[in-house]
BAKE-487792 format. One record per atom (N, C-alpha, C): residue number from 1; residue in three letters; atom name; x, y, z. Coordinates in Angstrom, 1 decimal. Layout:
<pts>
> resi/resn/name/X/Y/Z
> NUM/ALA/CA/X/Y/Z
...
</pts>
This chain:
<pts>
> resi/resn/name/X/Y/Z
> 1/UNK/N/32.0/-1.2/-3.6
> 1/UNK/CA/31.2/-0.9/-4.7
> 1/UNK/C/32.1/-1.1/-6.0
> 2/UNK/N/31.0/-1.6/-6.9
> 2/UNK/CA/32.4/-1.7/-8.0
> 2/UNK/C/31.4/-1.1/-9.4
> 3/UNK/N/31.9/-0.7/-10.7
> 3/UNK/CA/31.3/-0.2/-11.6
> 3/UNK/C/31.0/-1.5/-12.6
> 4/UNK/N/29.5/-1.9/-12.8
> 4/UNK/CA/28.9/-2.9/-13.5
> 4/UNK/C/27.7/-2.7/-14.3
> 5/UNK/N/27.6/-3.7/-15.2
> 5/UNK/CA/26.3/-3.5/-15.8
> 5/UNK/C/25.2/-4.0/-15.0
> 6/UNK/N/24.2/-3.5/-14.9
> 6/UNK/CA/23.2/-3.3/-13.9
> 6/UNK/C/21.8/-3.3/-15.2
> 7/UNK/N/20.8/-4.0/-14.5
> 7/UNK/CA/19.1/-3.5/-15.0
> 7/UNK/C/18.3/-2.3/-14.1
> 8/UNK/N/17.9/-1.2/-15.4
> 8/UNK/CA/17.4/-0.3/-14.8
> 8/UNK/C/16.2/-0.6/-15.3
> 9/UNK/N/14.8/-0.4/-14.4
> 9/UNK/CA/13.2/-0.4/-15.2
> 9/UNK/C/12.9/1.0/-14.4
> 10/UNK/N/12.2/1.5/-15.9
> 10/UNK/CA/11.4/3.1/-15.9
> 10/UNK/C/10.3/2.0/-15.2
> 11/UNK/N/10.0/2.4/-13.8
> 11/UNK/CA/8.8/2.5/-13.5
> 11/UNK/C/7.3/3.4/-14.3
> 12/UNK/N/7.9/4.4/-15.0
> 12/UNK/CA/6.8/5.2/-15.4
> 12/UNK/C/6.1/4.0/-16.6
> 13/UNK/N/7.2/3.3/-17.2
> 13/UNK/CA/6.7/2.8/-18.5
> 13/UNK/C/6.4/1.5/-18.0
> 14/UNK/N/7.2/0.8/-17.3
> 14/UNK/CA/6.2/-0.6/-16.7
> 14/UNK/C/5.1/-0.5/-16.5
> 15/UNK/N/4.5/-1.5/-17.3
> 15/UNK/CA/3.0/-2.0/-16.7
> 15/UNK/C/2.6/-3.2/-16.0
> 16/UNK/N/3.5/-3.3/-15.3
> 16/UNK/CA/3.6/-5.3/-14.4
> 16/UNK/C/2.9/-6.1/-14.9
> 17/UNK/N/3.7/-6.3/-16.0
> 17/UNK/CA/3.0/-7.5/-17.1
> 17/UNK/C/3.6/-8.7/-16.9
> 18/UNK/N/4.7/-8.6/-16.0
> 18/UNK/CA/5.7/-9.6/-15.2
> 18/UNK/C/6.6/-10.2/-16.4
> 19/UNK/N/6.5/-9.8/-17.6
> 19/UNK/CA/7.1/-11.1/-18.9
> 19/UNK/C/8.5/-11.2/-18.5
> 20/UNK/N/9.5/-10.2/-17.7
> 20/UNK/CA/10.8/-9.9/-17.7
> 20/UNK/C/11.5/-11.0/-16.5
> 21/UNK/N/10.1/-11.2/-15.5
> 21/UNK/CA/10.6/-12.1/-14.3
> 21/UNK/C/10.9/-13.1/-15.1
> 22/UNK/N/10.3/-14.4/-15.8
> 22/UNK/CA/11.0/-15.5/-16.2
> 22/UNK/C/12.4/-15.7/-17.0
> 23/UNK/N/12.9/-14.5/-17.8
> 23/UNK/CA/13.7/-14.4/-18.2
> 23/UNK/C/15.3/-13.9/-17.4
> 24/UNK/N/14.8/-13.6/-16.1
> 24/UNK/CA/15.3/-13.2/-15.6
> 24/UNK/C/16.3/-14.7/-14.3
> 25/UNK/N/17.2/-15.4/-15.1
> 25/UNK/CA/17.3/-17.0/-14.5
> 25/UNK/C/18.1/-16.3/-13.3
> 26/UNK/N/18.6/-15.5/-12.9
> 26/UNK/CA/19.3/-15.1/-11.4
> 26/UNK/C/18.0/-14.6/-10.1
> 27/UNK/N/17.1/-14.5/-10.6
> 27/UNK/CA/15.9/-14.3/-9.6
> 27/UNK/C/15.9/-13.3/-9.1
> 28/UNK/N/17.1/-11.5/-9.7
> 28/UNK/CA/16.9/-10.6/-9.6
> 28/UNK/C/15.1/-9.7/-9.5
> 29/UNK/N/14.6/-10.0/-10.7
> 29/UNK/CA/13.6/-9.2/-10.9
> 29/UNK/C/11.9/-10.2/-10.5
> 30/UNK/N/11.3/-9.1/-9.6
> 30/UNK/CA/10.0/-9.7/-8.5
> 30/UNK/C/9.0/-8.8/-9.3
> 31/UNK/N/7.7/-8.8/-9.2
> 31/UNK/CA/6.3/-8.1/-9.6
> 31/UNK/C/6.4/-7.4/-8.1
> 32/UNK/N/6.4/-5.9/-7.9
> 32/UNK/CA/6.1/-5.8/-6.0
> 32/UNK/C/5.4/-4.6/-6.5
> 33/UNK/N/3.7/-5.1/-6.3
> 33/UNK/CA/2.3/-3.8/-6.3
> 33/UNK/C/2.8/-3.2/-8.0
> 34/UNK/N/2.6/-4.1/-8.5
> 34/UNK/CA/2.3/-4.0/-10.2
> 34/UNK/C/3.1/-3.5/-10.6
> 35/UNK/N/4.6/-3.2/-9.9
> 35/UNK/CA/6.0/-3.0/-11.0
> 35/UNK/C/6.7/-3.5/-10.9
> 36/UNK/N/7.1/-4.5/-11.8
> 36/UNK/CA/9.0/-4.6/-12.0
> 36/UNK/C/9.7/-4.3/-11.2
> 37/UNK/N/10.2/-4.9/-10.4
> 37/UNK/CA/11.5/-4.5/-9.6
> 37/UNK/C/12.8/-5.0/-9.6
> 38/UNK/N/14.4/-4.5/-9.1
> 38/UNK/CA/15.1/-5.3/-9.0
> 38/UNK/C/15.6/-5.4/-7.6
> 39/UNK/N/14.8/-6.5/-7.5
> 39/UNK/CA/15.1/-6.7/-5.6
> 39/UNK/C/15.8/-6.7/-5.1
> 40/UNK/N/17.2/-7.2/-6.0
> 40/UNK/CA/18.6/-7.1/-5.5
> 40/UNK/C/19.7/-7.2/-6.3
> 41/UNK/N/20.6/-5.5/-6.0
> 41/UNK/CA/21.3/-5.9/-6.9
> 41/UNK/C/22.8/-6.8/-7.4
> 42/UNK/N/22.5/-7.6/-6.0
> 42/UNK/CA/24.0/-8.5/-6.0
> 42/UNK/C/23.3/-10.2/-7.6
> 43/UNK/N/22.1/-9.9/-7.5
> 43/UNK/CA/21.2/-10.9/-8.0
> 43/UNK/C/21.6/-10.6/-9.4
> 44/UNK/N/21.8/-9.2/-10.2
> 44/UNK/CA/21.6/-8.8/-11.6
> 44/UNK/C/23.0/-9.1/-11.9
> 45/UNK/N/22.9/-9.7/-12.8
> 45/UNK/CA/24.2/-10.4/-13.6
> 45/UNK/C/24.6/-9.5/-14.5
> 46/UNK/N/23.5/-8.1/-15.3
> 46/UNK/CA/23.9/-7.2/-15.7
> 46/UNK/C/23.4/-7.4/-17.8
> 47/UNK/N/23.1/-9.1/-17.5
> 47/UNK/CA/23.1/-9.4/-18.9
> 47/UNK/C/22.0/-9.1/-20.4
> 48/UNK/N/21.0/-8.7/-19.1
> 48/UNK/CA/19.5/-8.1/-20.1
> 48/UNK/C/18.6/-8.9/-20.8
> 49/UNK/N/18.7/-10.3/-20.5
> 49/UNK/CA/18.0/-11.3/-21.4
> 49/UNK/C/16.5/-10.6/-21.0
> 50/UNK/N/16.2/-9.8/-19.8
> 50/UNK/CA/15.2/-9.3/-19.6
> 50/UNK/C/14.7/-8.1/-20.5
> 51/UNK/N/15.4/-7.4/-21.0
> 51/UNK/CA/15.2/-6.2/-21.7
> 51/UNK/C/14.6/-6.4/-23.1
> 52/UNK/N/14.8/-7.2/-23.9
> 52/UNK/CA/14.1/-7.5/-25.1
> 52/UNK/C/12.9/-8.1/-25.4
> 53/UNK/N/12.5/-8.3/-24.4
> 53/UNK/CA/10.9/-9.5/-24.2
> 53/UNK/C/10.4/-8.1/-23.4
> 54/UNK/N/10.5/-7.0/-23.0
> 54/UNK/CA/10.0/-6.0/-22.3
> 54/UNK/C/8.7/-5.5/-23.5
> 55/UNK/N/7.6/-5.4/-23.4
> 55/UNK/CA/6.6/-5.2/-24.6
> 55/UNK/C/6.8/-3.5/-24.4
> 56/UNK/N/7.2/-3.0/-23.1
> 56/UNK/CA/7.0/-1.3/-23.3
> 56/UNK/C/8.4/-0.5/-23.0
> 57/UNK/N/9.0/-1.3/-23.4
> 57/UNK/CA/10.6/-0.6/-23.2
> 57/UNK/C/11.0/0.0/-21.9
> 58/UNK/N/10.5/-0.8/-21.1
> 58/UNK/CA/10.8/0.2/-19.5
> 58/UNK/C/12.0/-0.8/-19.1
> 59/UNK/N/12.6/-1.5/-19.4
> 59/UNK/CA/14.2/-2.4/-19.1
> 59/UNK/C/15.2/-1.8/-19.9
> 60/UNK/N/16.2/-1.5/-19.2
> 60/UNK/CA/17.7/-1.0/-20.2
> 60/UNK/C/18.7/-1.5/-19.0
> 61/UNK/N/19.8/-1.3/-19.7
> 61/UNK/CA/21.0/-2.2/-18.9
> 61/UNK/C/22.0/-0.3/-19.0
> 62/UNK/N/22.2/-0.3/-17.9
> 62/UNK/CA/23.3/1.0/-17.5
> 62/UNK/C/24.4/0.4/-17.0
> 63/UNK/N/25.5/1.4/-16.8
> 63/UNK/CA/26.8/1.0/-16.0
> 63/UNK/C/26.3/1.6/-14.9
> 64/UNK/N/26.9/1.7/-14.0
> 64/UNK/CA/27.1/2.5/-12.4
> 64/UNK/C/27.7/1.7/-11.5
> 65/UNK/N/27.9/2.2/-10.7
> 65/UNK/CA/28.6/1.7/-9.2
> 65/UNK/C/27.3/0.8/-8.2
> 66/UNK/N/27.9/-0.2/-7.9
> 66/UNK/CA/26.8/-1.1/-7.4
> 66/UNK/C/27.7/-1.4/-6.7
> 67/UNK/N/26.6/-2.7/-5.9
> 67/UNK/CA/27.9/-4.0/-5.4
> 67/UNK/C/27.7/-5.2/-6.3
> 68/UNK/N/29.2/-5.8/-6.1
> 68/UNK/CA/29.2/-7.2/-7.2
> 68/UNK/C/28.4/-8.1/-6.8
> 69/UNK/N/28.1/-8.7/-8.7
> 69/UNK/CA/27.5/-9.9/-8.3
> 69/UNK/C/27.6/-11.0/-8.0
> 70/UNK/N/26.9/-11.5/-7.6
> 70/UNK/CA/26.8/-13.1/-6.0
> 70/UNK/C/26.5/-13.8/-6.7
> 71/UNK/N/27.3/-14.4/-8.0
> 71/UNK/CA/26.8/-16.1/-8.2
> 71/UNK/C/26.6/-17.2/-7.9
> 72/UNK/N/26.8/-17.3/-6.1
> 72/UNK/CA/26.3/-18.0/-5.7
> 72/UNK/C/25.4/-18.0/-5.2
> 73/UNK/N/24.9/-16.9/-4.8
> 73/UNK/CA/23.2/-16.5/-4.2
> 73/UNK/C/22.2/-16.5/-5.6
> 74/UNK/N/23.2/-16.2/-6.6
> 74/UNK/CA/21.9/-15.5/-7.7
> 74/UNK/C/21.4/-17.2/-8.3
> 75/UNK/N/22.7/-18.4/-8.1
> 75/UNK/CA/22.3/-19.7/-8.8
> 75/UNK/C/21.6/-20.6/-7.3
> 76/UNK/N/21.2/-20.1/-6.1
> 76/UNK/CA/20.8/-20.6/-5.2
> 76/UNK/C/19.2/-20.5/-5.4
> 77/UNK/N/18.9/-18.9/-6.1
> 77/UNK/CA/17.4/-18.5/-6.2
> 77/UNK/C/16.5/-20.0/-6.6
> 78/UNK/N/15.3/-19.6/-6.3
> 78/UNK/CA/14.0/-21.1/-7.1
> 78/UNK/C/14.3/-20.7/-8.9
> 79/UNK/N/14.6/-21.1/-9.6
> 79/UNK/CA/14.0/-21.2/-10.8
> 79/UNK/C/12.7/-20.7/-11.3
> 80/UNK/N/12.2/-19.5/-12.3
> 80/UNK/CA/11.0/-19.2/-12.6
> 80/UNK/C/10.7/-19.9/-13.9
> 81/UNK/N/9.6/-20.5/-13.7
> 81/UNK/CA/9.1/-20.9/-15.0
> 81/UNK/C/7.9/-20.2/-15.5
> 82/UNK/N/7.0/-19.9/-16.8
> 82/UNK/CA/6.2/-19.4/-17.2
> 82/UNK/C/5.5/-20.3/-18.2
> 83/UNK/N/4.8/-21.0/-17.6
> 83/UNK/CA/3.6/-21.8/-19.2
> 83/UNK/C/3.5/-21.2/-20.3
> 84/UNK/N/3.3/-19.8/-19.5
> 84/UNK/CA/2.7/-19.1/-21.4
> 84/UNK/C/3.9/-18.7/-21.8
> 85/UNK/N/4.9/-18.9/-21.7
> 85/UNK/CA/6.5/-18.9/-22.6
> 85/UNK/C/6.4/-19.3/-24.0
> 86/UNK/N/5.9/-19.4/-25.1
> 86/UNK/CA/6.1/-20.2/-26.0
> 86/UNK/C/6.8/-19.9/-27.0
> 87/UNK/N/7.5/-20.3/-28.0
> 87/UNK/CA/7.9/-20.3/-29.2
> 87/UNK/C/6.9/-19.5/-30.3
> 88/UNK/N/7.0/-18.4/-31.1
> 88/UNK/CA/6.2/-17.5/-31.6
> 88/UNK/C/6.1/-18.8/-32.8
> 89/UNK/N/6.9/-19.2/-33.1
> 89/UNK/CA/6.8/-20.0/-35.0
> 89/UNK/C/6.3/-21.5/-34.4
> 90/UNK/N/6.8/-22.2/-34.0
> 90/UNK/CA/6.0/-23.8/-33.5
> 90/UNK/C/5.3/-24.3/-31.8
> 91/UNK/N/5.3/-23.0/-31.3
> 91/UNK/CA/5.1/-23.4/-30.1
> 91/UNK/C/5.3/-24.0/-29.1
> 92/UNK/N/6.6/-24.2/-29.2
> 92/UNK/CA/7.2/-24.7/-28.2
> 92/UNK/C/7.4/-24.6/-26.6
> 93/UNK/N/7.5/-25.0/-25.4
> 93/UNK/CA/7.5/-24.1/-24.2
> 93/UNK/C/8.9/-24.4/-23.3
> 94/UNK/N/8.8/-24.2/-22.4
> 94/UNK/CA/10.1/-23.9/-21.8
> 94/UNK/C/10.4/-25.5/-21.1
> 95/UNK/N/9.5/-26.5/-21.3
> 95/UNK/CA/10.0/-27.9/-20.3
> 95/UNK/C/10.5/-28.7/-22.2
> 96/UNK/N/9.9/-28.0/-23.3
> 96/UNK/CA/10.6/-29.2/-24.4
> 96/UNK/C/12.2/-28.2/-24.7
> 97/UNK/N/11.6/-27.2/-24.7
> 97/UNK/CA/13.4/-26.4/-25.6
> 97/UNK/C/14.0/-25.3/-24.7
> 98/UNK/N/14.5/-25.2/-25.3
> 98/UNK/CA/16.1/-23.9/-24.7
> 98/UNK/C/14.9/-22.3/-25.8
> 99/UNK/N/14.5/-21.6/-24.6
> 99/UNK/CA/13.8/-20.0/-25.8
> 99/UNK/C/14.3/-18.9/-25.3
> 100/UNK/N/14.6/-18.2/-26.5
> 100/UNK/CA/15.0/-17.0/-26.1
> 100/UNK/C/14.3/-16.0/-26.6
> 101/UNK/N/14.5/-14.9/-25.8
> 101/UNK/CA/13.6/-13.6/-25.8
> 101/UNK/C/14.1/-13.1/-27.5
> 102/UNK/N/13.4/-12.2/-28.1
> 102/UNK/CA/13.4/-11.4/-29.4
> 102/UNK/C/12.7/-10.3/-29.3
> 103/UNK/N/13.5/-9.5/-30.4
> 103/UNK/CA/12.6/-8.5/-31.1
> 103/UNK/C/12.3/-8.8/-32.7
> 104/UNK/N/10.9/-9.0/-32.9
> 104/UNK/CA/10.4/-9.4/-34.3
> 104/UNK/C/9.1/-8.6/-35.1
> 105/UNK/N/9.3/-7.8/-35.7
> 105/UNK/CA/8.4/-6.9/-36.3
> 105/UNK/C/7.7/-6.4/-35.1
> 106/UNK/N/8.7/-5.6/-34.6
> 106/UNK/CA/8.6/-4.8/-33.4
> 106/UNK/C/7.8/-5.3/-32.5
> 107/UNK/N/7.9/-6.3/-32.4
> 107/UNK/CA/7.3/-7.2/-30.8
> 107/UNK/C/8.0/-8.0/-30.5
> 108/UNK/N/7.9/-8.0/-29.1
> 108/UNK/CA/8.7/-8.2/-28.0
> 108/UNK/C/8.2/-10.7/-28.0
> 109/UNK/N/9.3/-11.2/-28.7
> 109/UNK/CA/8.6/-12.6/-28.5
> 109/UNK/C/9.7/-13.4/-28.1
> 110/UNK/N/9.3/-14.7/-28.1
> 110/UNK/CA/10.0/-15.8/-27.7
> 110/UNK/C/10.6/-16.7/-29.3
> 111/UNK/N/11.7/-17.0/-29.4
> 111/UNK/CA/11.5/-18.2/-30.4
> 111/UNK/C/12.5/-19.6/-29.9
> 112/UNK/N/12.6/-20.6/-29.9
> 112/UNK/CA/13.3/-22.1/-29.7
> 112/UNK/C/14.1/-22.2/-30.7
> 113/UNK/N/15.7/-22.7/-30.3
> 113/UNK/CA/16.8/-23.1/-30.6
> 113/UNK/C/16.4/-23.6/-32.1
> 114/UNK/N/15.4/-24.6/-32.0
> 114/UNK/CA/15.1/-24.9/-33.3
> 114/UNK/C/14.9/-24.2/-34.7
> 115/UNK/N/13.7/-22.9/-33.6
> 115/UNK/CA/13.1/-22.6/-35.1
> 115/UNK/C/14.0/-21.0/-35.2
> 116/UNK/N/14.7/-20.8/-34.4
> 116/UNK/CA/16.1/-19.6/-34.3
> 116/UNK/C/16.7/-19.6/-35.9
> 117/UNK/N/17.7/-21.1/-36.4
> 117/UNK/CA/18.1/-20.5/-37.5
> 117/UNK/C/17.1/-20.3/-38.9
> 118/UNK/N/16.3/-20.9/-38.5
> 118/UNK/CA/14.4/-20.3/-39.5
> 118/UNK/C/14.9/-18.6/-40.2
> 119/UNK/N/14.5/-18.4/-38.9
> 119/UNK/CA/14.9/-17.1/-38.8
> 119/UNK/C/15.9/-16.0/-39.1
> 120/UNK/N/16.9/-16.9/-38.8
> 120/UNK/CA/18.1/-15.9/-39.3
> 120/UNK/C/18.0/-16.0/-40.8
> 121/UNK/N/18.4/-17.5/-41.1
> 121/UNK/CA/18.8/-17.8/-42.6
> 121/UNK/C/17.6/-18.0/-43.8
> 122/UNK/N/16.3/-17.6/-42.8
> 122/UNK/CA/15.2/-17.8/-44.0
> 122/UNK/C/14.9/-19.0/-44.2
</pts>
């Protein structure tokens, strides 16, 4: 066991809206009977891209004692894709650009590499 950063989900506050599976590119986190789970934790990389696209705050990243993570098992997983992934400003989806999760006037969204510095620099 070693002490790492880990994904914890409040089951109470999940509502298996699944949005945290796609973001999740190690293939840690599964939908199992309508919650979030983390199926394994050699799979969680620890990094939280899943936490901020969470629409009800039930994802946070803790330290604790686990076992390490398997970069080779976690880059062996299928790849999840999501159609309805898009870019909040041009709509972009996940087969034209690189998107990443946000928080933007307190919603939980997606935006593309592109329209990113939009955003920062106005």
């Amino acid at each position: 066991m070693v002490k790492r950063m880990i994904v914890k989900i409040d089951e109470k506050k999940c509502t298996g809206c699944g949005k945290c599976v796609a973001p999740c590119a190690e293939g840690a986190i599964k939908i199992i009977n309508r919650k979030a789970k983390v199926v394994s934790e050699e799979l969680c990389d620890g990094m939280g891209f899943c936490v901020g696209i969470c629409p009800e705050g039930a994802l946070s990243v803790e330290e604790r004692y686990t076992v390490e993570f398997n970069r080779e098992k976690a880059e062996a997983q299928p790849k999840q894709k999501d159609i309805s992934i898009k870019c909040f400003s041009c709509g972009a989806n996940e087969a034209t650009s690189y998107l990443i999760p946000l928080r933007h006037n307190m919603q939980s969204l997606w935006v593309c590499t592109r329209c990113l510095p939009k955003l920062i620099h106005g």
